[in-house]
C-alpha positions as YAML, in Angstrom:
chain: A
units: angstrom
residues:
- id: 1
  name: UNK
  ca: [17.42, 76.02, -13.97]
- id: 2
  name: UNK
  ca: [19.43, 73.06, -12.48]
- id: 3
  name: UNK
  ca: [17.85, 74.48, -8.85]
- id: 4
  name: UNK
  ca: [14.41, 73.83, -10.24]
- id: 5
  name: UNK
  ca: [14.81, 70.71, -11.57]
- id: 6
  name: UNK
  ca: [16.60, 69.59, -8.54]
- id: 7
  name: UNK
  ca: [12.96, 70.82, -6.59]
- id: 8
  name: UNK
  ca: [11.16, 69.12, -8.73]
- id: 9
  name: UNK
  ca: [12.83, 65.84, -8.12]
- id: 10
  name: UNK
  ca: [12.87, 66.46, -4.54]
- id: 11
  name: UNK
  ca: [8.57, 67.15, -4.37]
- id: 12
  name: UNK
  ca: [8.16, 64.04, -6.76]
- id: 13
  name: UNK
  ca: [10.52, 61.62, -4.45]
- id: 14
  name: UNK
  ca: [8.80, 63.02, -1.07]
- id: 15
  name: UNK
  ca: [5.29, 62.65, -3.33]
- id: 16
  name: UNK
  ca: [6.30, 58.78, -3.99]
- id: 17
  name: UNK
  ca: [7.58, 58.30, -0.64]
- id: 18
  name: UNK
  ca: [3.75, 59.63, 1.23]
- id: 19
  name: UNK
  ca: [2.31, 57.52, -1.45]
- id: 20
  name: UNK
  ca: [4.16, 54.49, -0.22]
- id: 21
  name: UNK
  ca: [3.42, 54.80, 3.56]
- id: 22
  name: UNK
  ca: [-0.23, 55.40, 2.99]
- id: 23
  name: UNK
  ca: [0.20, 52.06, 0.90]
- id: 24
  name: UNK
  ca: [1.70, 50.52, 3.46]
- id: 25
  name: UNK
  ca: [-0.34, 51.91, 6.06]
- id: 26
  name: UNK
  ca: [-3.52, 51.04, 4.10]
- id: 27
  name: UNK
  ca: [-2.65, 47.36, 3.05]
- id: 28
  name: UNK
  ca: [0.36, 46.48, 5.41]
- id: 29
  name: UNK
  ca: [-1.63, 44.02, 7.35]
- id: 30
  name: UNK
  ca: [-1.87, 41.89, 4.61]
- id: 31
  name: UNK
  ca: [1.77, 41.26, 4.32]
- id: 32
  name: UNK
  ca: [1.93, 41.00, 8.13]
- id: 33
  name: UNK
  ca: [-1.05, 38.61, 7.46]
- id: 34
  name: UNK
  ca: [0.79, 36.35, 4.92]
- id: 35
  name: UNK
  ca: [3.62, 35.98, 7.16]
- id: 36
  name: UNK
  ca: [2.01, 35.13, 9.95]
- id: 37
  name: UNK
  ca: [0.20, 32.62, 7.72]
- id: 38
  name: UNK
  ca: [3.32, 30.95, 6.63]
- id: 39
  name: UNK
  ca: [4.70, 30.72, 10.12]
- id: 40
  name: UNK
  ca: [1.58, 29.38, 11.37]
- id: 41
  name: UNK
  ca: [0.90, 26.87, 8.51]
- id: 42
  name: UNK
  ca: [5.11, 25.78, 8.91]
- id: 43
  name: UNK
  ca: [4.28, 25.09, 12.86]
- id: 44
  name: UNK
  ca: [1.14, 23.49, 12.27]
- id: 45
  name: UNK
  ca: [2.77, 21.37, 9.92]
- id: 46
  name: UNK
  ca: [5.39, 19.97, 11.84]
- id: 47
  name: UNK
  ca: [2.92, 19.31, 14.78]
- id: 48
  name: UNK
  ca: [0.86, 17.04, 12.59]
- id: 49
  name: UNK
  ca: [4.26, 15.11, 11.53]
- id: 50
  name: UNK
  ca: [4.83, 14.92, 15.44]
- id: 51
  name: UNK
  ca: [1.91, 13.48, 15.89]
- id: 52
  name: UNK
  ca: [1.81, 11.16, 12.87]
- id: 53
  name: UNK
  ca: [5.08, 10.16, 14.14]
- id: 54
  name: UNK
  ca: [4.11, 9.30, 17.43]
- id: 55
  name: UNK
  ca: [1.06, 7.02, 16.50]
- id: 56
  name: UNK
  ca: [2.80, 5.31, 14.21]
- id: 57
  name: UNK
  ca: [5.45, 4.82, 17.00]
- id: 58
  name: UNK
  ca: [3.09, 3.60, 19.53]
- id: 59
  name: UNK
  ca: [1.58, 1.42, 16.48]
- id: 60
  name: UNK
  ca: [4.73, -0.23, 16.04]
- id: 61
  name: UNK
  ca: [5.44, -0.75, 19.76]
- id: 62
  name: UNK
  ca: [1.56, -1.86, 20.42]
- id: 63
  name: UNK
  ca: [2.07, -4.76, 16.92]
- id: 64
  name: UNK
  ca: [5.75, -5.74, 18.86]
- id: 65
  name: UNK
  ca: [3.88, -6.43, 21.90]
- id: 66
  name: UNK
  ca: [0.70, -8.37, 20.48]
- id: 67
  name: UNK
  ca: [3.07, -10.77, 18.13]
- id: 68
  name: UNK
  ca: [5.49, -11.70, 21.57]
- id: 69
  name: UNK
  ca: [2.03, -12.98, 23.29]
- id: 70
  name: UNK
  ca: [2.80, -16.77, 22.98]
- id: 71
  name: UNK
  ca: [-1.16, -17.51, 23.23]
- id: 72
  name: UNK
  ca: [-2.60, -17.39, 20.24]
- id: 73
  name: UNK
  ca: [-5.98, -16.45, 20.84]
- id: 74
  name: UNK
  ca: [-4.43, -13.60, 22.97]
- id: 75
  name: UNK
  ca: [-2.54, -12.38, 20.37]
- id: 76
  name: UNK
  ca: [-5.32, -11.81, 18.23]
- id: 77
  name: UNK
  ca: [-7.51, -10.26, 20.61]
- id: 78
  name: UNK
  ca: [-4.71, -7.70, 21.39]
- id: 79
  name: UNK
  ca: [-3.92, -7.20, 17.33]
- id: 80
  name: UNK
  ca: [-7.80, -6.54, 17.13]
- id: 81
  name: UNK
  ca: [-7.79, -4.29, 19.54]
- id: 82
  name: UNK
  ca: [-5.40, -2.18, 17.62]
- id: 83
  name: UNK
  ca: [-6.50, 0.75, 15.36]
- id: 84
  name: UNK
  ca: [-4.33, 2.69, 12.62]
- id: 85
  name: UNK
  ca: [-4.42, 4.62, 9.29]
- id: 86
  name: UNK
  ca: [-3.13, 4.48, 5.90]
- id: 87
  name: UNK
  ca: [-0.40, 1.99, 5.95]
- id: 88
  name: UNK
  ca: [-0.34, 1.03, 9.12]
- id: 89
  name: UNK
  ca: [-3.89, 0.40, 9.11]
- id: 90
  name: UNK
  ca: [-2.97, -2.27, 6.07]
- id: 91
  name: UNK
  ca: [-0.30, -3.83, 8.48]
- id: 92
  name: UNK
  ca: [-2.58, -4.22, 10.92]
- id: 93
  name: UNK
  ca: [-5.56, -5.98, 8.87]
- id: 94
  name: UNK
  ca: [-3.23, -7.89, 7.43]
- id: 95
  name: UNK
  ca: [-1.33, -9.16, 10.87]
- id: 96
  name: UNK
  ca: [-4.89, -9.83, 12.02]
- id: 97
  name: UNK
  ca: [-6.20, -11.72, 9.09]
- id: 98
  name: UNK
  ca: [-3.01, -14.19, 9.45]
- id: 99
  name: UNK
  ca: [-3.47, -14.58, 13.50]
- id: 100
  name: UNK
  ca: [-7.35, -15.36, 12.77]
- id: 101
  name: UNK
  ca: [-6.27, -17.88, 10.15]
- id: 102
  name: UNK
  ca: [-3.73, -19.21, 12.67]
- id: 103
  name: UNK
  ca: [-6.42, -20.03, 15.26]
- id: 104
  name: UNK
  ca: [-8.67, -21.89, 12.34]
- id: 105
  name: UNK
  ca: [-11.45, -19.19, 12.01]
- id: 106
  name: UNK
  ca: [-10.78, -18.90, 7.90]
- id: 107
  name: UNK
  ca: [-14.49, -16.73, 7.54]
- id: 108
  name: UNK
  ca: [-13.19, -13.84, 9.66]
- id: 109
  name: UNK
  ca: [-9.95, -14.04, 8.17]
- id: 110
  name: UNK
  ca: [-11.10, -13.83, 4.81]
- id: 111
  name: UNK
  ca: [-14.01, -11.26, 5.82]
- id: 112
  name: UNK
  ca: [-10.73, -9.04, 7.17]
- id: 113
  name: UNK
  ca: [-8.92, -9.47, 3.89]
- id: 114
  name: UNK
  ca: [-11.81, -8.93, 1.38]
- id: 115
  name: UNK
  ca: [-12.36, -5.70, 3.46]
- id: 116
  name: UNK
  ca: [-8.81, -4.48, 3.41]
- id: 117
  name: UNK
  ca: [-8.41, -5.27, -0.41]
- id: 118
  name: UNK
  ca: [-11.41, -2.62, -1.11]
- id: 119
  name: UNK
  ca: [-10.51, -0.26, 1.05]
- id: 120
  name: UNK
  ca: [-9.55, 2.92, -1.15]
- id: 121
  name: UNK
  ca: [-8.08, 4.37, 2.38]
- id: 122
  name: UNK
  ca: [-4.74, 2.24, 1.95]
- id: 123
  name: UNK
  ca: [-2.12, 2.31, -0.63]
- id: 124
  name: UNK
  ca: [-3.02, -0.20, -3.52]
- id: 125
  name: UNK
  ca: [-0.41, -2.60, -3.10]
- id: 126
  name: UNK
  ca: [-1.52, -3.67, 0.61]
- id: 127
  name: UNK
  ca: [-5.18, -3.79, -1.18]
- id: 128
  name: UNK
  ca: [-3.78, -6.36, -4.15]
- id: 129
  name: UNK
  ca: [-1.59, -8.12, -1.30]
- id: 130
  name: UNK
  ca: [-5.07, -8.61, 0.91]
- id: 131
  name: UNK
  ca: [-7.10, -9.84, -2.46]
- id: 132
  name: UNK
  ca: [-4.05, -12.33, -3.50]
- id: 133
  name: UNK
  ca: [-3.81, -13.56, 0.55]
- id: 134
  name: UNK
  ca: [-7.89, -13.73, 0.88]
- id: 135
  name: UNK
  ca: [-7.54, -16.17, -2.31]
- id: 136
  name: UNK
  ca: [-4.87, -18.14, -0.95]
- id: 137
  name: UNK
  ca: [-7.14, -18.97, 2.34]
- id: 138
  name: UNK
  ca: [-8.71, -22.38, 1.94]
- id: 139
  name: UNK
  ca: [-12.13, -22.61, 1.08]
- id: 140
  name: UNK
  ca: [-15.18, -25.25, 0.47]
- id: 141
  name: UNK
  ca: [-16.29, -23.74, -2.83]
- id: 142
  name: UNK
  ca: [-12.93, -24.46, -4.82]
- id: 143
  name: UNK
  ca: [-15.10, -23.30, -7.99]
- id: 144
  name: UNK
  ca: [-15.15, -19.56, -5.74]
- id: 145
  name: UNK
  ca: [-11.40, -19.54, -4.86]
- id: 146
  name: UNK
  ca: [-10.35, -20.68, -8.45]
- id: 147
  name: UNK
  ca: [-12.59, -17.88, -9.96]
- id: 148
  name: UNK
  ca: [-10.61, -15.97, -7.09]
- id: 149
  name: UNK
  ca: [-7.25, -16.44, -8.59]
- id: 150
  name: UNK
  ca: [-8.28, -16.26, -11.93]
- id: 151
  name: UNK
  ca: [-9.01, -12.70, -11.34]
- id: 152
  name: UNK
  ca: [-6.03, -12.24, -9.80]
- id: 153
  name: UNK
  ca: [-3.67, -13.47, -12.53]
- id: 154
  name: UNK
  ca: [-5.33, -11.37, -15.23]
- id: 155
  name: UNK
  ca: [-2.33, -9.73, -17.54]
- id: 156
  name: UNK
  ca: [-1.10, -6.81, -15.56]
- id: 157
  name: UNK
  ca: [-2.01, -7.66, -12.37]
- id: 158
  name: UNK
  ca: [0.83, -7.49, -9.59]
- id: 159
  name: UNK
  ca: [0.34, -11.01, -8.35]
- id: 160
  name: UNK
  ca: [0.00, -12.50, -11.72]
- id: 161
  name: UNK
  ca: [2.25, -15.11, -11.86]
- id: 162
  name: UNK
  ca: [1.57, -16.59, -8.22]
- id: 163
  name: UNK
  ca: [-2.07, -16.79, -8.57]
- id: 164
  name: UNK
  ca: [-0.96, -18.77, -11.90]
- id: 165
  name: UNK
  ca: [1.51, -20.80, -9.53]
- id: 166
  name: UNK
  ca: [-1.65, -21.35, -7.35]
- id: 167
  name: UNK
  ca: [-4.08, -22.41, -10.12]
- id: 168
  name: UNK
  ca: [-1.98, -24.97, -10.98]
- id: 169
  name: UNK
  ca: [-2.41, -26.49, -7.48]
- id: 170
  name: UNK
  ca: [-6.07, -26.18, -7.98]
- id: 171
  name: UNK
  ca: [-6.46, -27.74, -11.61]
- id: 172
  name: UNK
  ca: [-4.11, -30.75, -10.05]
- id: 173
  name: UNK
  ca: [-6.79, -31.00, -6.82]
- id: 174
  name: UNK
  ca: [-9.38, -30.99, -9.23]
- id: 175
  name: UNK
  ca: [-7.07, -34.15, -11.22]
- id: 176
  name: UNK
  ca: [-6.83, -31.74, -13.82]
- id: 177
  name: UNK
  ca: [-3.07, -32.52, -14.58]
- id: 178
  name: UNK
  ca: [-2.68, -31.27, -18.40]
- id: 179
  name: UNK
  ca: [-4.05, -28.10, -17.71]
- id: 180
  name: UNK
  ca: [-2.31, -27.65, -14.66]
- id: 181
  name: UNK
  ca: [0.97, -28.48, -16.96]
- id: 182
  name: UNK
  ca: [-0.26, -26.17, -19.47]
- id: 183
  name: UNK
  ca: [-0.10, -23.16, -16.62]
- id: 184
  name: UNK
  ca: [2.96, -24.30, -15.34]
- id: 185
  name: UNK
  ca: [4.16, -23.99, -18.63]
- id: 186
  name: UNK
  ca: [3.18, -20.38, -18.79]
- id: 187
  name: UNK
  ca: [4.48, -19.63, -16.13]
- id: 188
  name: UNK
  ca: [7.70, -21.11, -17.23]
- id: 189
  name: UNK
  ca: [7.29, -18.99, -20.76]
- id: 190
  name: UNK
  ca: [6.52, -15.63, -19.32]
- id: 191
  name: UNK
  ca: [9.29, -13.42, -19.50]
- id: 192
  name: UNK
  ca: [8.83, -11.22, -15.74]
- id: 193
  name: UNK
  ca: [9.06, -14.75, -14.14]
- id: 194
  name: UNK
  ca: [11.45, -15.03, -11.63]
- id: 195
  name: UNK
  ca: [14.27, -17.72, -10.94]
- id: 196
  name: UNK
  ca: [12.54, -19.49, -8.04]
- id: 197
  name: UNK
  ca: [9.15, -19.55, -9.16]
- id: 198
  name: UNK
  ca: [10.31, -20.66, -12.92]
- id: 199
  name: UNK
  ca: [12.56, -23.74, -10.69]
- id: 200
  name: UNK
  ca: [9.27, -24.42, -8.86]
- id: 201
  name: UNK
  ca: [7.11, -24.80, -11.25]
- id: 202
  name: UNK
  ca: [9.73, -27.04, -13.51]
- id: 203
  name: UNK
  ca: [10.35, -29.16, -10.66]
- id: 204
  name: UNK
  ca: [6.39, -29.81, -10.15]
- id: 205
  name: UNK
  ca: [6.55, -29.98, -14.65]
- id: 206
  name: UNK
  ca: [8.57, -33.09, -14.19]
- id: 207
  name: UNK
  ca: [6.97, -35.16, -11.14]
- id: 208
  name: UNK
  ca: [3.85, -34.74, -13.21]
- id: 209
  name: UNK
  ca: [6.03, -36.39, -15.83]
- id: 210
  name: UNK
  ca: [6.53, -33.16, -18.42]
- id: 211
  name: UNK
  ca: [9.90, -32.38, -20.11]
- id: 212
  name: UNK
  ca: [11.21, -28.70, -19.01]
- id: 213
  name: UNK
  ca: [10.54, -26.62, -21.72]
- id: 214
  name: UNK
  ca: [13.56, -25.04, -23.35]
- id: 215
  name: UNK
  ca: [13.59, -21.71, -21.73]
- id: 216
  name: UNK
  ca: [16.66, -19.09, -21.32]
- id: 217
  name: UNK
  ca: [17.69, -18.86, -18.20]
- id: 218
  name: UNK
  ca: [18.69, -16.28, -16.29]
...
């Protein structure tokens, strides 16, 4: 009895084992395929981080090159000439907006700056950066640039407090001095301020003749 059941097992292994290869035979190429696939995807990978690697490189060595030029207007024709992505790209418009600026032509500078800070192809920091630099640029409509920073110094922007700093300014060009006291005073108030831009905006409190409010320091 032990005989048979030991044949049995035997024709029911050999069964599983024909079943197996004609698996493997039928559907091997997939798993063949999926390696092959992995390998290829891994290489493919590290090419494009290569690559990234080495534009961003020549990026960096390009930027070096245009910001040693001692004339100005040659610097930004070479920093114009540049092209980049992503954050690099933001570097770039940015560099470019402050050597246009530099050699007096404000529009371009602020057409570079308003184009950077709605571009959704760069991180969102370099976009609020470009929108708080494009309202720091001087302008003829002061009614436009204050409307500018007002925007910018909404509650929970990133800038908040600076565009506040630079409203200030504006309300005292405009001889608007108690409401430029009144913003330095909330800037003074708000609790994310930091210790030099609190001191700065004391310091200006007083000249204009305001007692320092009595804040905890830090």
């Amino acid at each position: 009895m032990s005989n048979t059941d030991g044949f049995i097992e035997e024709v029911t292994e050999e069964v599983r084992r024909e079943k197996l290869y004609g698996y493997l035979r039928r559907y091997g190429w997939i798993g063949v395929l999926a390696v092959l696939l992995i390998v290829g995807g891994a290489a493919w990978n590290e090419y494009r981080a290569a690559q990234d690697r080495a534009a961003a490189e020549a990026t960096g060595d390009a930027l070096l090159d245009a910001l040693n030029e001692e004339d100005a207007a040659a610097r930004t024709e070479q920093i114009a000439a540049l092209t980049a992505e992503g954050s690099s790209a933001a570097v770039v418009e940015l560099l470019k907006a402050a050597s246009l600026q530099e050699n007096g032509d404000v529009a371009a500078a602020m057409s570079v700056l308003d184009g950077l800070a709605v571009n959704p192809d760069v991180p969102q920091m370099y976009r609020d950066l470009a929108a708080f630099k494009a309202a720091l640029l001087p302008a003829d409509d002061s009614a436009a640039r204050l409307a500018r920073l007002e925007d910018l110094a909404k509650p929970g922007a990133p800038f908040r407090l600076l565009a506040l700093e630079q409203i200030a300014f504006a309300q005292l060009d405009q001889g608007n001095a108690d409401a430029a006291i009144a913003t330095l005073q909330s800037i003074v108030e708000d609790a994310a301020v930091g210790r030099d831009l609190r001191d700065r905006a004391q310091t200006l409190m007083v000249a204009l003749g305001e007692p320092i409010p009595d804040t905890q320091t830090e």
